[in-house]
Each structure stands twice: as structure tokens, then as C-alpha cells.
SEDOMI-519112 format. One line per field, with one value per residue (C-alpha): residue in three letters; y, z negated, x. Coordinates in steps of 0.5 Angstrom, whole numbers, padded with zeros to 4 digits. Layout:
# residues N
r <- [ALA/...] .
Y <- [Y/...] .
Z <- [Z/...] .
X <- [X/...] .
# end
This chain:
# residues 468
r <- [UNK/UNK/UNK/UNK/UNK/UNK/UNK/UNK/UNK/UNK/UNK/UNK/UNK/UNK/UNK/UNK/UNK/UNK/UNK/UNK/UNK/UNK/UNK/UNK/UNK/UNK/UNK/UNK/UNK/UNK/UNK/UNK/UNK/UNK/UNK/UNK/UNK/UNK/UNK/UNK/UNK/UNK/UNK/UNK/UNK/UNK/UNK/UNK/UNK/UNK/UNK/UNK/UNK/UNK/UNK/UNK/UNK/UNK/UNK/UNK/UNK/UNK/UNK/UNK/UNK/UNK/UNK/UNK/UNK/UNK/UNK/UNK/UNK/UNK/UNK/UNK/UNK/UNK/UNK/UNK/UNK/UNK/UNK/UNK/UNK/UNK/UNK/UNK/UNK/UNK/UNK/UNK/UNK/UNK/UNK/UNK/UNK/UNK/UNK/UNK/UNK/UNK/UNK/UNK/UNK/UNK/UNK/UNK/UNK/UNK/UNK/UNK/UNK/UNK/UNK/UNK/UNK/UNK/UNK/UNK/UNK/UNK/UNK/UNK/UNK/UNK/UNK/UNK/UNK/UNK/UNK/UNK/UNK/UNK/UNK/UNK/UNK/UNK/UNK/UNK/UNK/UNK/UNK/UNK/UNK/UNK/UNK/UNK/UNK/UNK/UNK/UNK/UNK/UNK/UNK/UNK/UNK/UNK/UNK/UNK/UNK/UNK/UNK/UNK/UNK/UNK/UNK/UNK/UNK/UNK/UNK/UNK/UNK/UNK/UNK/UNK/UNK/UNK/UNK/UNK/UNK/UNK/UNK/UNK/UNK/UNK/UNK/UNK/UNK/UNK/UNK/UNK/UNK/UNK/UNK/UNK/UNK/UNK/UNK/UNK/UNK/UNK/UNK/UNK/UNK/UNK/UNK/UNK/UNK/UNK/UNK/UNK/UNK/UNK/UNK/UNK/UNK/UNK/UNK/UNK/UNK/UNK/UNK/UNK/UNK/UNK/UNK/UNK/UNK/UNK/UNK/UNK/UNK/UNK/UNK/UNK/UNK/UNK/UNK/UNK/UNK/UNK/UNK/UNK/UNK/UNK/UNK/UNK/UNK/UNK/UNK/UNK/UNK/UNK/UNK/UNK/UNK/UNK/UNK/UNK/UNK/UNK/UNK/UNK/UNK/UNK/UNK/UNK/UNK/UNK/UNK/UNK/UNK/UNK/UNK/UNK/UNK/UNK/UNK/UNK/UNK/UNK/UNK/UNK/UNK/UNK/UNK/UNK/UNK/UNK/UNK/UNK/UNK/UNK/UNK/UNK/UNK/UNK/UNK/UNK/UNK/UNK/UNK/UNK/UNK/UNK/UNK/UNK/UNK/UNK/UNK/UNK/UNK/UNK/UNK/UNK/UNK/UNK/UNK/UNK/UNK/UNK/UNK/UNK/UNK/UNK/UNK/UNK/UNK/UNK/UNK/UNK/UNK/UNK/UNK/UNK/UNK/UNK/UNK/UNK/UNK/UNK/UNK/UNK/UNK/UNK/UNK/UNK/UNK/UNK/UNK/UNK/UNK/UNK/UNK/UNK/UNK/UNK/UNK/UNK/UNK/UNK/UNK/UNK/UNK/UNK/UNK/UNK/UNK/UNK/UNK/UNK/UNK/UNK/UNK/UNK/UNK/UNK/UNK/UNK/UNK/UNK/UNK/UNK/UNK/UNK/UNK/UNK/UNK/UNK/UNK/UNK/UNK/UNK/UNK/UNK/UNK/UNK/UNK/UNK/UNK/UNK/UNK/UNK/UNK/UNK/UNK/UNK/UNK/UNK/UNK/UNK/UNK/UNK/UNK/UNK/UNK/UNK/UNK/UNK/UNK/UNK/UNK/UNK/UNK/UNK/UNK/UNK/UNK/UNK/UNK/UNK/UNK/UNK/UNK/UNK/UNK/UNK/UNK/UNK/UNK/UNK/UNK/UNK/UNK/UNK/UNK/UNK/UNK/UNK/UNK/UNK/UNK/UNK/UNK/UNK/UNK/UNK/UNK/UNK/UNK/UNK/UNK/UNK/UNK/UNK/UNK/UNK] .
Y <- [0215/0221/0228/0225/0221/0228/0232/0226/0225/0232/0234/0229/0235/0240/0241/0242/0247/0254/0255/0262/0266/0269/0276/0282/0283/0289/0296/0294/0287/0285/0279/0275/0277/0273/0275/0275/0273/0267/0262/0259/0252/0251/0254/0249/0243/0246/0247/0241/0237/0241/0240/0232/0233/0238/0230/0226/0230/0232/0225/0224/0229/0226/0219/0221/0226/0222/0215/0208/0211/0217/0213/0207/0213/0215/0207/0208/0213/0209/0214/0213/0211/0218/0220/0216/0218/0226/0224/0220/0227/0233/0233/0233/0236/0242/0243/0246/0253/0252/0257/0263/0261/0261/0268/0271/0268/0271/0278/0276/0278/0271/0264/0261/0267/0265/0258/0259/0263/0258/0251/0253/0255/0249/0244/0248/0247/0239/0241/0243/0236/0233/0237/0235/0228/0230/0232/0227/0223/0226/0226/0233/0232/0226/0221/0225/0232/0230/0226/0233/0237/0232/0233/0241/0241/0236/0241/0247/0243/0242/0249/0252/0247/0248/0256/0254/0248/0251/0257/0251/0248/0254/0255/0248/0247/0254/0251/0244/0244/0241/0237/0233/0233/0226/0224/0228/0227/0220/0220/0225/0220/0213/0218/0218/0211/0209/0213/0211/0203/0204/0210/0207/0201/0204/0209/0203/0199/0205/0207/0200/0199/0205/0203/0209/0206/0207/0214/0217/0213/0217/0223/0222/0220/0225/0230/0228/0228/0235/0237/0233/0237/0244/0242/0241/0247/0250/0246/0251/0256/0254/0254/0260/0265/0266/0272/0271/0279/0278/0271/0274/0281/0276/0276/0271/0267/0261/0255/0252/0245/0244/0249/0250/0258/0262/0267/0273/0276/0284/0286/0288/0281/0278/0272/0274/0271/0266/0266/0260/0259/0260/0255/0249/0245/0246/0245/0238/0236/0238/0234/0228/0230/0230/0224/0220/0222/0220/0213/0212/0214/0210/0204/0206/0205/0199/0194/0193/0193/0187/0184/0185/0183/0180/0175/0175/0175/0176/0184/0182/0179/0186/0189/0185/0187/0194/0193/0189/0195/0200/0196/0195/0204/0204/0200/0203/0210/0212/0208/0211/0218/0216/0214/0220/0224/0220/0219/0224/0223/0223/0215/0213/0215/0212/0206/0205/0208/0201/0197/0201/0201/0193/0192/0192/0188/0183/0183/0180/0173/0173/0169/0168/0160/0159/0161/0167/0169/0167/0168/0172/0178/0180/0180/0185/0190/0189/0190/0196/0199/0199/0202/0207/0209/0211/0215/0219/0221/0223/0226/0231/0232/0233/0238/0242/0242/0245/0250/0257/0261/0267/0265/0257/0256/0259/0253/0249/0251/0250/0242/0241/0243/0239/0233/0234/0235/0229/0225/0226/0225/0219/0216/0218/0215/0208/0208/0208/0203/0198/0198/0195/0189/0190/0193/0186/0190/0191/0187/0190/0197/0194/0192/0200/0203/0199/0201/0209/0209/0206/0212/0217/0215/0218/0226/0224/0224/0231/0233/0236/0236/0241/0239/0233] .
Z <- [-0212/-0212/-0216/-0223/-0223/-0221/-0226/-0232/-0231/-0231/-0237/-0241/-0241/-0240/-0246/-0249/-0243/-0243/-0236/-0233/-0227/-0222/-0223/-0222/-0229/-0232/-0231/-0237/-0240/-0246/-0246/-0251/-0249/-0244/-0240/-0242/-0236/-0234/-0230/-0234/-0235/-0231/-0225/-0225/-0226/-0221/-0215/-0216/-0215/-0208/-0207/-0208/-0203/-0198/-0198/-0197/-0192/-0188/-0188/-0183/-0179/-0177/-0177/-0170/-0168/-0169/-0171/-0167/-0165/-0160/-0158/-0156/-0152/-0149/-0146/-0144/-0140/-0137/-0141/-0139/-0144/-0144/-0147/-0152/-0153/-0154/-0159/-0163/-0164/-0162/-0170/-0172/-0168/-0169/-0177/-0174/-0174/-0181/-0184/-0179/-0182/-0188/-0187/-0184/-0190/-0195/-0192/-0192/-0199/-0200/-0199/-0197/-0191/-0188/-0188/-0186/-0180/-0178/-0180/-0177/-0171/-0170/-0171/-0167/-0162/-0162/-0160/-0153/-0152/-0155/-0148/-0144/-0145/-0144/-0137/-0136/-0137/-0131/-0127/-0127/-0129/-0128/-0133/-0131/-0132/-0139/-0141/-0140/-0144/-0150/-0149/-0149/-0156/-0160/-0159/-0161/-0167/-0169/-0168/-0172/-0177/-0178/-0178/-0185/-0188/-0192/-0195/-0197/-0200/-0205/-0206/-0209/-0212/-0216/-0217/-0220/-0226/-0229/-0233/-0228/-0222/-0223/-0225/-0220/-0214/-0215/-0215/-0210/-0205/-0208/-0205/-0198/-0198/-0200/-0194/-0190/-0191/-0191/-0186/-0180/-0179/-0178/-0174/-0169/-0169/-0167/-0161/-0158/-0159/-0156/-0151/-0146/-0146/-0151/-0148/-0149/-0156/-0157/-0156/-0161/-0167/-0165/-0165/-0172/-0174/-0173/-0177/-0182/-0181/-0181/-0187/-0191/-0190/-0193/-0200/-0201/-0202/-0208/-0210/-0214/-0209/-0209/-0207/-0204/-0205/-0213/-0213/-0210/-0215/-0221/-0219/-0224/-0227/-0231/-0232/-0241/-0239/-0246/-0245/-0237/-0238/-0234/-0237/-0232/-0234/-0233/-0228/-0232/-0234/-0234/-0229/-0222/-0217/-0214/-0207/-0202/-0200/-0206/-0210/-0210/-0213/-0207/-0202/-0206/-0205/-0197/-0196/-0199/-0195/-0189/-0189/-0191/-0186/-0182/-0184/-0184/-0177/-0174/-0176/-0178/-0171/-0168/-0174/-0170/-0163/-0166/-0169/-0163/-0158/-0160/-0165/-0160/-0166/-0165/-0165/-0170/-0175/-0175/-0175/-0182/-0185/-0184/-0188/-0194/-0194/-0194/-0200/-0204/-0203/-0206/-0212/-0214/-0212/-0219/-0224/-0220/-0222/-0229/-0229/-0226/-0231/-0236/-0234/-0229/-0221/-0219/-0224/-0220/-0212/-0214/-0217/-0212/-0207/-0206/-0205/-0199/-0198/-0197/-0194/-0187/-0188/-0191/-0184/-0181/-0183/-0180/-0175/-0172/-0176/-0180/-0186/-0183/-0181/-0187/-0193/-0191/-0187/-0192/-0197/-0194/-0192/-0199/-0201/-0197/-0199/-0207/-0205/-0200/-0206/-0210/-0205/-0202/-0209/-0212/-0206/-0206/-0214/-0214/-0209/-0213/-0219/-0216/-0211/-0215/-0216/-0212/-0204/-0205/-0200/-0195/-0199/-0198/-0190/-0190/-0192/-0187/-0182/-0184/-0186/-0178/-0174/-0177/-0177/-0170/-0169/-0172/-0168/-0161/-0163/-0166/-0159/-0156/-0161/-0160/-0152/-0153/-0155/-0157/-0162/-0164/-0161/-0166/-0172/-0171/-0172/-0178/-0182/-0180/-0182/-0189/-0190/-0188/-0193/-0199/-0197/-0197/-0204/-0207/-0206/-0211/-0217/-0217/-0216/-0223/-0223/-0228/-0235/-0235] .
X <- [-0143/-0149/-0149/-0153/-0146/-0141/-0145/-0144/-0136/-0136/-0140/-0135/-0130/-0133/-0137/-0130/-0126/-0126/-0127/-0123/-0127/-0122/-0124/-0119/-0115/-0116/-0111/-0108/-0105/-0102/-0097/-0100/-0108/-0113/-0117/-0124/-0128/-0130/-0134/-0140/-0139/-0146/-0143/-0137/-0142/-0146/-0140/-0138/-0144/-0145/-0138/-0139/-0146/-0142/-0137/-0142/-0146/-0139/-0138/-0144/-0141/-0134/-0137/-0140/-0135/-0130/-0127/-0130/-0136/-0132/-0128/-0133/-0136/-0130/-0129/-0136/-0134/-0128/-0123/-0115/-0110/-0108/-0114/-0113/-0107/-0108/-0114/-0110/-0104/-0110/-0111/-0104/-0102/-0106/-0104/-0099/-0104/-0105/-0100/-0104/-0111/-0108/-0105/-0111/-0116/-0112/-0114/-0122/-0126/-0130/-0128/-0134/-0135/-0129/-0131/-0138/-0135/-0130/-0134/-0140/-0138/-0133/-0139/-0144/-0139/-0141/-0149/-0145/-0142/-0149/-0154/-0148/-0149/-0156/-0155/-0150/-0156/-0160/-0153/-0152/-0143/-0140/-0137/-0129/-0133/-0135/-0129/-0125/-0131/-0130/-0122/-0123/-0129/-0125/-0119/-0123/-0126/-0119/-0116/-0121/-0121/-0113/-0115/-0119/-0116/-0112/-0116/-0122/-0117/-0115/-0122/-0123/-0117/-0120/-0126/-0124/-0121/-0114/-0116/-0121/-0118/-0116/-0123/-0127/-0123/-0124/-0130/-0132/-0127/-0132/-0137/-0135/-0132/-0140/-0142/-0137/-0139/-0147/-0147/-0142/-0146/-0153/-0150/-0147/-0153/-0157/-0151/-0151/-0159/-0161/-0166/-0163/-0156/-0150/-0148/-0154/-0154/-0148/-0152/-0158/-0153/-0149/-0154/-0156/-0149/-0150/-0155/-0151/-0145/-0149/-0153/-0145/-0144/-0150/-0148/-0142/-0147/-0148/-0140/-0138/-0135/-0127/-0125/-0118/-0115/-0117/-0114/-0108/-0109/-0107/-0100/-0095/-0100/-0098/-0105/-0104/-0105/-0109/-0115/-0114/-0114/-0111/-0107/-0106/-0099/-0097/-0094/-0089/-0087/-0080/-0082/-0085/-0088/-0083/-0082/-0085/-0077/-0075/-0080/-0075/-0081/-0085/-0079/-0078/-0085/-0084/-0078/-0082/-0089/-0085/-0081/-0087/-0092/-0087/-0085/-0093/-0095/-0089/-0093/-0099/-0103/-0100/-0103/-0109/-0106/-0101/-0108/-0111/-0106/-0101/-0104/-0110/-0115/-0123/-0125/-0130/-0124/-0122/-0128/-0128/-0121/-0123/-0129/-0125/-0121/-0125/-0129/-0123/-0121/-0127/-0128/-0120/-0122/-0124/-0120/-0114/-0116/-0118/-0111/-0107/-0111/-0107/-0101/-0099/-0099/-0092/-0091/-0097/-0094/-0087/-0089/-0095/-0091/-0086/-0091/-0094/-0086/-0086/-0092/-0091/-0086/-0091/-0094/-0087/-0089/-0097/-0099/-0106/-0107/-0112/-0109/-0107/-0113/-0117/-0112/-0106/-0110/-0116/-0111/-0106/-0113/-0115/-0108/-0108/-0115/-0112/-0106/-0107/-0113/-0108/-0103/-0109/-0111/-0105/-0101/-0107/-0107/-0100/-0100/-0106/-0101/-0095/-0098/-0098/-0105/-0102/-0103/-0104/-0107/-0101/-0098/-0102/-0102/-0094/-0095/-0101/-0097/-0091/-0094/-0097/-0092/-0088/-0094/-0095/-0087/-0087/-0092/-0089/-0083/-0086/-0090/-0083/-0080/-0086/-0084/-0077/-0076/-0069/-0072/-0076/-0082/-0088/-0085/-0078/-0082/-0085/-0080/-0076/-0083/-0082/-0075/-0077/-0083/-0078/-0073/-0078/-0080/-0073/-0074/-0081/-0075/-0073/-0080/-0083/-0091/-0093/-0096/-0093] .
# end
């Protein structure tokens, strides 16, 4: 999905919005006055086609610092299962960081600064993985020195990408409107999908067929993964600038739905700002962030190890199921987002949510015969892309809408934070599950993931997503 696609979708609504500008409120306010400024509806368009451009762009990046092909590295460079195991927890780990990076950036002046300093910085990083792969190469370290570097960076990154998570967040929840949040994130996620399907192979096959040898193919491509990753960072130049202190300065400000107007309310008013620990709303949505990250990752990395091990099913098979999942993530991103535009977030995640309930517990009955292989299995993937569509949209629209303007993005760091460390938990346990076989080993952690993630379903009944 390219740009000229962003700016028609976006065009369709904006003609018709009054699109505020986060300014500084005058010294005097009058209940029932709005602020004058605003943001031109040409700088909305604008930042959201560098913000879709900044996706694709980054998407590049993390396809070759991260996923399959890292770990393919890691296995060349014969990495034990330690390793695999702190690369799969580093990255939940890690947004336990998220509230401080969230404290320090609504003490800076510019989003795009702070996130200049802390991304750039973060991806730079990655060029010293690429010149010790090149010294290496010549066998100047050896494979265990390089694995421990690869260890040490991937750490880095991540901390520094929790210390600025959050306020890139806040920032784009600013810029995106309302009334198309559904609509544009949609879109935006279809974009990275198509980058992922046309972008993952050819960076395979430029690994694997480099005539140096496939570590020193990892280096190439993450070389070019680099300039990519820098160059993103360079389109959120042509994002409007949010300036957090005046953000924050607007106090108790309520968002009319109709017009997406923000209406600064004086300081004197009858409704102040509402205390994190007292937002019921947002505690609500923790409760059901928390118990749902966990139910996930208690099964989550274990249905390719049971494809792969247990079933004895071919790499290639799976390869393809992954494709067909991410095909159908694709095809269904959009026509969720128009839907949760219409009727809301929350009917779209319990509804869905089910269904992504049942799932592992579909898996109870697959075997490695050919109807399995040919029937059963595309369609639990496919099954899987369509709905996981749905959730990963809507858990991210739903907490835009019930996070405040005033420090959103320590709301926003709060949720990342727990979602992680229960993430992490989850799959520190099912890996301990999957072990013992009085627990019927990996089937009998599907069918107690399924039940977990129909439990967590409950606390979205006592959220209320505004506007709707």
C-alpha cells in the first residue's frame, strides 16, 4: 500500500474535519470557546503519508535485525539455546523501561528531537554488528566473541527502543485523527505486511546466495537494513512536531468525537485531570492487556516447535503456512479498520477475541496426515492471520482512545510495561508446561492457553471506549 493510497483514504475525511494543532492555551479560557489554532489539514496529510513511508522503511530495518534471518545468523554461528532463549525474552523484557522513557520525554520540547536521539542512536548501533561481521570474516574475533556482541547490541536497541516507545506513541496518537484511526492504521499495518512478504524473501535469498558465505550475507543485507532504518527516521522529519510541555500544558481536555476538536477547559473547571491510579478505565484495560499477554505467549512460541518436532512436518511446509498467514493479515487489515471506524473496538475484540480463544484448542486434533497437512493446517494460519488482524488493530486503537491527552504517553509506557513482563511470564511458564508431560506436554498447554485467553476476554465488559 503506497503513499498516493494513504493520502486518498485520508482525503476522504478530512476535507470535512477541523483538525486542532496542539498549541499552548491562551492565559484566559472560556468554558464554552475552542481554541483557535490548528494544525493545516495539508500538514495532517503530509504526516501521515511520511508516517506510512517511515513504516515501510522501518520494516526493512527489523527484517534484518531481527526475526528469521538473526536467528539464522545465530545458528551459523553455532549459538546455544540459551541464546535463543534470551532473544526471544530480551524484547519483553525490556518494556519494563518504558515508564522511565516515558518520564524523561515529557520533560523534552519535541517529539521528533527525543526520537531522533534515542532511534538514531539505537540503529547506528547495528552498523557495529555489520564491521564486526566484516572482521570476523577476515578472523579477527571468533564466532563465540561475535555471538556475545550480537547478545550485547540487541539489548541496547531494545532498551533504548523502550526509553522512546512510548513518547512515539503519544506523538502519533496527536497526529492521527479519531475519526480515522481505524481507517489509517489499517492501511499503514496492509503496508507493512506487503513489505514483509516482498521484502522477507529477497533478503533470504540474498543471505543464503552470497557468494562470501551466508554470515558474511547477513552483514550485506544488514548493512542495507541500516540505511533503511536510518532513512525512516529521516520522514518523521516531515511530521508535525508535538511539543510535550505544551501537550501537557492543555490540562483537563475532553476530544468531541463529531469534529475531533480538542477543547482546552480552563484551569478553573469542575473536572481535573484524573489520576493514572484513579483512571478505572485504564486500569480495567491493564487488567485485560495483562491477562491476555499472558494467555498468548504461554502458547504462542511453541506451535511451530510442535509443527516442527512433534508432527515431523518439513521446514518448507511451515515456511508456507507462514506465508498464508501473513497473506490473509494482509488482505483483512484494512476491512477491520473501516469496520472499527464504524462500530467501535471493543465489539471487534470480544467477538474476535473468542475465536482466538478457541483456536489452540482446534490444534488438539491435528496430525501430520495428509488432510492435515494440506487442509487442516492452511486453514488454522489463515484462520490465525484474519483474526490476529483484528486483535493487533484494535488493542492498539482502543488504548489511544482511553489514554488522556495529559501524559499519554506514561500511559501508554505503563501498558507496554505490563503487557511485557506478563508476556515474558507467560512463556517462561508454558516452556515449563511443555516439559512435563503430566500436563499432556504441548497439547495439554494449548488447550490451557485457549481457556486462559477466553477468561481474559471478561475484564473487556467493564471497559468503556469513549465516543462510542
Amino acid at each position: 500500500m503506497d503513499s498516493v493510497q494513504v493520502e486518498t483514504a485520508a482525503s476522504l475525511t478530512l476535507e470535512t474535519l477541523e483538525i486542532p494543532q496542539i498549541v499552548a492555551p491562551p492565559t484566559t479560557l472560556v468554558p464554552s470557546k475552542k481554541p483557535s489554532f490548528r494544525i493545516p489539514k495539508d500538514s495532517i496529510r503530509t504526516s501521515l503519508r511520511a508516517s506510512t513511508v517511515d513504516a515501510i522503511l522501518a520494516t526493512g530495518f527489523g527484517i534484518t535485525t531481527g526475526g528469521i534471518l538473526l536467528s539464522n545468523f545465530l545458528v551459523e554461528l553455532d549459538a546455544s539455546p540459551v541464546v535463543f532463549g534470551l532473544l526471544s525474552s530480551i524484547p519483553m523484557l525490556v518494556n519494563l523501561i518504558q515508564p522511565l522513557g516515558a518520564y524523561l520525554s515529557e520533560r523534552t520540547t519535541s517529539r521528533f528531537r527525543y526520537a531522533l536521539g534515542i532511534y538514531g542512536t539505537a540503529r547506528l548501533l547495528w552498523l557495529v554488528l555489520a564491521i564486526a561481521i566484516a572482521i570476523f570474516s577476515w578472523g579477527g574475533i571468533s564466532s563465540q566473541q561475535l555471538v556475545v556482541l550480537t547478545l550485547l547490541i540487541i539489548l541496547a536497541t531494545h532498551l533504548l527502543g523502550g526509553l522512546g516507545c512510548a513518547s512515539w506513541m503519544s506523538w502519533l496518537a496527536m497526529i492521527v485523527p479519531r475519526r480515522l484511526r481505524g481507517r489509517y492504521f489499517g492501511i499503514r499495518n496492509s503496508a507493512v505486511s506487503l513489505t514483509n512478504l516482498i521484502c522477507m524473501p529477497l533478503a533470504g535469498l540474498a543471505v543464503s546466495h552470497w557468494y562470501g558465505g551466508t554470515i558474511q550475507g547477513y552483514g550485506v543485507v544488514l548493512l542495507v537494513g541500516v540505511v533503511f532504518g536510518i532513512a525512516s527516521i529521516g520522514c518523521q522529519y516531515f511530521k508535525v512536531d508535538i511539543n510535550p510541555q505544551l501537550q501537557n500544558s492543555l490540562g483537563s481536555t475532553s476530544i468531541n468525537n463529531t469534529t475531533d476538536e480538542l477543547v482546552a477547559l480552563p484551569a478553573t473547571s469542575t473536572q481535573p485531570a484524573i489520576s493514572i491510579w484513579k483512571n478505572y478505565n485504564f486500569l480495567i484495560f491493564l487488567i485485560y492487556i495483562s491477562l491476555w499477554m499472558f494467555s498468548v505467549h504461554l502458547s504462542a512460541p511453541f506451535f511451530n516447535l510442535y509443527m516442527l518436532d512433534t508432527l515431523g512436518i518439513d521446514v518448507s511446509w511451515v515456511t508456507l503456512y507462514g506465508s498464508l498467514q501473513a497473506g490473509a493479515n494482509l488482505l483483512m487489515m484494512i476491512w477491520w479498520g473501516r469496520l472499527a471506524d464504524r462500530v467501535g473496538n471493543l465489539p471487534i475484540l470480544i467477538f474476535v477475541g473468542i475465536m482466538v480463544g478457541l483456536t489452540p484448542i482446534l490444534w488438539l486434533g491435528v496430525n501430520a496426515d495428509q488432510l492435515d497437512i494440506w487442509l487442516w493446517l492452511p486453514l488454522l494460519h489463515i484462520l490465525a492471520g484474519v483474526t490476529w488482524a483484528a486483535i493487533d488493530l484494535c488493542n492498539n486503537n482502543l488504548q489511544l482512545a482511553i489514554a488522556p491527552i495529559k501524559n499519554q504517553s506514561i500511559y501508554f509506557a505503563i501498558a507496554a510495561a505490563v503487557a511485557g513482563g506478563s508476556g515474558a511470564l507467560g512463556t517462561t511458564i508454558g516452556s515449563f508446561i511443555a516439559q512435563f508431560a503430566v500436563w499432556g506436554g504441548l497439547l495439554g498447554l494449548f488447550a490451557i492457553s485457549g481457556l486462559l485467553r477466553l477468561a481474559a476476554l471478561v475484564p473487556l465488559f467493564f471497559v468503556q471506549e469513549p465516543g462510542k
